[in-house]
C-alpha distance (Angstrom), angle and dihedral (degrees) to the residues before:
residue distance angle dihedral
X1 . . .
X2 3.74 . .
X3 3.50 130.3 .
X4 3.66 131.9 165.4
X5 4.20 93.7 -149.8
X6 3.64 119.7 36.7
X7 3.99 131.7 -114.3
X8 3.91 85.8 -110.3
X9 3.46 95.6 57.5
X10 4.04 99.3 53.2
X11 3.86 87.2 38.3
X12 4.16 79.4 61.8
X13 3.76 86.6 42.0
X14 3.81 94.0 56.1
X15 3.75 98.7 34.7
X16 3.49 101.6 -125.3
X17 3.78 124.4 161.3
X18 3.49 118.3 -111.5
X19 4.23 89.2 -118.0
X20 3.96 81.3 64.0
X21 3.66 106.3 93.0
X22 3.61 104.4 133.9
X23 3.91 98.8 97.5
X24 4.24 88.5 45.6
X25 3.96 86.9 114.2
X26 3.45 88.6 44.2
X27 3.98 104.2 56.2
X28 4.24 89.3 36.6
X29 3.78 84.9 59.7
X30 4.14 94.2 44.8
X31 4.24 86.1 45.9
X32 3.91 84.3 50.5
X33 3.86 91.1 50.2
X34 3.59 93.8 40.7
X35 3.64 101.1 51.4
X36 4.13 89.5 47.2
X37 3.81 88.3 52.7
X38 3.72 92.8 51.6
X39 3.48 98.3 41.1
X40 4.14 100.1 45.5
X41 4.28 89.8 40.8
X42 4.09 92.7 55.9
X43 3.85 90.8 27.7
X44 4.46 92.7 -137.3
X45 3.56 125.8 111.3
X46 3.64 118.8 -121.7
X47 3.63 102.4 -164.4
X48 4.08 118.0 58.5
X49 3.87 126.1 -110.3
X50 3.30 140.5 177.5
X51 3.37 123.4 -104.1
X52 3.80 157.6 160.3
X53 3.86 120.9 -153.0
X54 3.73 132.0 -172.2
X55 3.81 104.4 -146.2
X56 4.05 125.3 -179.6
X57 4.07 109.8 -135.2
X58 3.64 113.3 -114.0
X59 3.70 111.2 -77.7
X60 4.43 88.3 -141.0
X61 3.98 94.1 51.1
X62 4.36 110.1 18.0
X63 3.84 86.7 -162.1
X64 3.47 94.8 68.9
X65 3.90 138.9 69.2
X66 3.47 121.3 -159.7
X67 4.05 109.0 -146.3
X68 3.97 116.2 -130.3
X69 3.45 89.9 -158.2
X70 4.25 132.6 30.2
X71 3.81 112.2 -87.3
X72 3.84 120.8 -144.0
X73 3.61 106.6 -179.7
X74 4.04 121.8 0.0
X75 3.69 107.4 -135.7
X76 3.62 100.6 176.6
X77 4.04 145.4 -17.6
X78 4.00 133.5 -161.0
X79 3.56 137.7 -172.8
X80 3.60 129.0 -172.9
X81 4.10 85.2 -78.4
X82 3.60 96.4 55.7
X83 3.62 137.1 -101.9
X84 3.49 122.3 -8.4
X85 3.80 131.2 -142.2
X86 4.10 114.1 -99.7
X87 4.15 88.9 -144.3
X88 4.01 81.4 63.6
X89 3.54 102.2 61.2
X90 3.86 129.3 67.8
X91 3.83 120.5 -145.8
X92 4.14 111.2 -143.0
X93 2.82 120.9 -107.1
X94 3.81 108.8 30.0
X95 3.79 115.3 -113.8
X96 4.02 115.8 85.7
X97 3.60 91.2 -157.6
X98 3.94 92.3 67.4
X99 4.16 125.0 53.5
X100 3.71 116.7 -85.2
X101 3.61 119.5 -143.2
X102 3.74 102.6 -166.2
X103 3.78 129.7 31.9
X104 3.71 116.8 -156.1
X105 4.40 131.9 -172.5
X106 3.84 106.7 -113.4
X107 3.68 91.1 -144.9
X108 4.11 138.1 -3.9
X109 3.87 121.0 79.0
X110 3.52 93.9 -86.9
X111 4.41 152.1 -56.6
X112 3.73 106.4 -55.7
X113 3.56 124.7 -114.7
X114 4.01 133.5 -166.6
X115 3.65 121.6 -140.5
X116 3.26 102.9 -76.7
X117 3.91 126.5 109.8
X118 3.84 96.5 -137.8
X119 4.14 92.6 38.7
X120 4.02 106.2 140.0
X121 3.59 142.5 173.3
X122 3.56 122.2 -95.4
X123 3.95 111.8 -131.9
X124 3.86 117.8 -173.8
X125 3.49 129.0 -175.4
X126 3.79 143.5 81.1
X127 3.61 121.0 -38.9
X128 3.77 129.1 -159.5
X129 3.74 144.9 82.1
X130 3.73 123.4 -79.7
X131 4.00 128.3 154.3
X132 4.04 88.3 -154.7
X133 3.76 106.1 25.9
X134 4.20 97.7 165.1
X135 3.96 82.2 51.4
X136 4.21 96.3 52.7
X137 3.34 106.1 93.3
X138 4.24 114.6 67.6
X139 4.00 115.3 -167.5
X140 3.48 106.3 -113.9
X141 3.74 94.5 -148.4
X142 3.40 90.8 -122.5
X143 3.94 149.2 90.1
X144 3.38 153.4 -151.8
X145 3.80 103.3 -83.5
X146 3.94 136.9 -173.1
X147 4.00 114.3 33.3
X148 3.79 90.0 -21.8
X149 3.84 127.7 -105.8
X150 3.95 129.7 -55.3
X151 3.25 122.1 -152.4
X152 3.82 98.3 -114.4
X153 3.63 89.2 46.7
X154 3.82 116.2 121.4
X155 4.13 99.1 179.4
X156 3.91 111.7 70.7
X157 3.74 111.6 -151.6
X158 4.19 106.8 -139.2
X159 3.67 127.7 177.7
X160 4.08 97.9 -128.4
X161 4.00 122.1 1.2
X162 3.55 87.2 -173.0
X163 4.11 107.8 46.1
X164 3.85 130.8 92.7
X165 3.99 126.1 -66.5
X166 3.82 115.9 -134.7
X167 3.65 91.7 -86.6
X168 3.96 93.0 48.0
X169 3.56 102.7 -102.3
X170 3.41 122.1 144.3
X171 3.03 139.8 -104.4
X172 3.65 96.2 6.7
X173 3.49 100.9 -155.7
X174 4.01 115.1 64.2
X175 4.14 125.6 -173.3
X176 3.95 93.3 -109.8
X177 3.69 98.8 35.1
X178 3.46 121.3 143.2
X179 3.91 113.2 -133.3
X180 3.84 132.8 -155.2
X181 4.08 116.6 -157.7
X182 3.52 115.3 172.0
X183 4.11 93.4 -33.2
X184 3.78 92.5 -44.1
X185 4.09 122.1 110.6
X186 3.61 125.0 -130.8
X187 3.59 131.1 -170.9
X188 3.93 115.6 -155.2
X189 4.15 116.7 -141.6
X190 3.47 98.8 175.7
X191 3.36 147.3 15.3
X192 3.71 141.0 -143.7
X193 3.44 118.6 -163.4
X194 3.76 102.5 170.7
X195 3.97 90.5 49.2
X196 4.57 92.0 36.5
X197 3.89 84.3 -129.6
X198 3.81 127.4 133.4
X199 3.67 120.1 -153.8
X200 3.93 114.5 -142.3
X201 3.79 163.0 151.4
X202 3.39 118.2 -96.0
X203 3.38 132.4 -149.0
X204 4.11 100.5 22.7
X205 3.52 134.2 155.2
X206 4.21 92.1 43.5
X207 4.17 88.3 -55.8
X208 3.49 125.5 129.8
X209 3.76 118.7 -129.1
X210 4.26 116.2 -119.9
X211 3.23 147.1 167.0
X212 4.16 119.6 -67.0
X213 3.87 127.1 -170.1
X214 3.61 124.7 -142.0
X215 3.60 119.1 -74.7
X216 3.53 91.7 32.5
X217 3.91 114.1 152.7
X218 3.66 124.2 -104.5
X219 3.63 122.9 -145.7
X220 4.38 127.2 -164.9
X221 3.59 119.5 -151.6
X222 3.99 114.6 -121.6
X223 3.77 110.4 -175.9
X224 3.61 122.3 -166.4
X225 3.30 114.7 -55.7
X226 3.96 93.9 -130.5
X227 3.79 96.2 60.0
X228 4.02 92.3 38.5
X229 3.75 85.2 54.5
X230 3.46 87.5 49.1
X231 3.83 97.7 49.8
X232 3.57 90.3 49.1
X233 3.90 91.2 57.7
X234 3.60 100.6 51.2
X235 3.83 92.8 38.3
X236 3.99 83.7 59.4
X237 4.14 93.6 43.6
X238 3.66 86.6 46.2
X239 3.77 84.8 58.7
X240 3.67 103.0 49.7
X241 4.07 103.1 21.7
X242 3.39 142.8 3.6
X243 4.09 103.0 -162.1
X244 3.82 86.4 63.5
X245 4.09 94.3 58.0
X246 2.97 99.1 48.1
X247 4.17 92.8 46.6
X248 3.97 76.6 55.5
X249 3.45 107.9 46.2
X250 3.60 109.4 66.9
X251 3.97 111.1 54.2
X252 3.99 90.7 42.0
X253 3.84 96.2 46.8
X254 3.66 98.8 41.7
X255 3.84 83.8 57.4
X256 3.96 79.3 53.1
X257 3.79 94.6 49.3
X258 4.24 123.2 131.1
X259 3.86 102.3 -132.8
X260 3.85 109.4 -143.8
X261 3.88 122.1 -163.4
């Protein structure tokens, strides 16, 4: 399952009551639809993973490598030397709390390469698009509860699926959240209220799943509130009509669209 928006947030859309479950399936699969649409028409991702790229330097300017895919947070980079210092490399454009799309050495003649015609870089980090990256991540409130989390483990124990996040919203868990535990991503598929214990996948978004001890933070997912909006629009056309999506689609996603050179 992957959704950029969250069940709970079109069942708010539609204003259904929380007794009306019977169309659950229903909306997951519209989210699903919705969030494939948005992310294949502007060719981004809008939720992060975790990933390691081999990238050739640009053949006009060797100090620079032009990024096939928005970076959120550069984790590492080697050349054929080794790895390089982060303080020596300049992400394009500027700000750190938006994607860059090219990385670029601040001084030197240039990434080094071995002798090989394919020979790349190696760029690791987290890749995705995100207006407000340093602001993504929301404290649930919660943790991990009984005798922790092992890395197998399927079920995560919570203290309350229904109270408050730290910014008040409620509940803080949501079927199609996104979760953050000690770097790796989560995805919750079900919920049980009565028990406080989320069903999910582990391991998502290019993260492996491990081991976490009791009291260990829990993180949600927000992503920006443009493209959520979005989602939550086209999930609800999707359910109703399709003639009206795809009248939609086109002038807001090109707008949207990852140009490639």
């Amino acid at each position: 399952m992957y959704t950029i928006a969250t069940l709970e947030d079109l069942r708010r859309r539609l204003k259904l009551a929380d007794s009306d479950r019977g169309s659950d399936d229903e909306l997951l699969r519209a989210l699903q639809e919705a969030s494939h649409l948005i992310e294949s028409a502007s060719g981004r991702r809008f939720c992060p993973r975790l990933a390691t790229l081999e990238i050739q330097p640009d053949a006009a300017d060797p100090r620079m490598l032009i990024l096939p895919d928005d970076l959120l947070e550069l984790r590492a980079l080697n050349d054929a030397g080794g790895a390089l210092g982060l303080a020596a490399i300049a992400r394009l454009p500027g700000p750190s709390d938006e994607p860059a799309s090219v990385l670029q050495l601040k001084r030197g003649a240039g990434f080094r390469l071995s002798i090989h015609p394919a020979s790349s870089i190696s760029v690791s980090g987290v890749w995705g698009w995100h207006d407000r990256w340093t602001q993504a991540w929301r404290d649930s409130g919660d943790r991990v509860q009984a005798n922790g989390l092992a890395a197998a483990a399927t079920v995560v124990p919570v203290e309350d699926c229904d109270g408050a996040d730290k910014d008040g919203l409620q509940p803080r868990f949501h079927v199609g959240h996104l979760l953050r535990i000690d770097g790796e991503y989560l995805r919750v598929t079900a919920i049980d209220s009565a028990a406080n214990q989320l069903t999910v996948l582990r391991g998502v978004g290019g993260t492996r799943a491990q081991t976490h001890a009791r009291g260990a933070t829990i993180e949600t997912y927000a992503p920006a509130p443009a493209i959520r909006d979005l989602t939550l629009r086209y999930a609800e056309l999707m359910s109703k009509s399709v003639g009206p999506l795809q009248r939609e689609s086109t002038p807001l996603l090109a707008r949207m669209r990852r140009l490639t050179v």
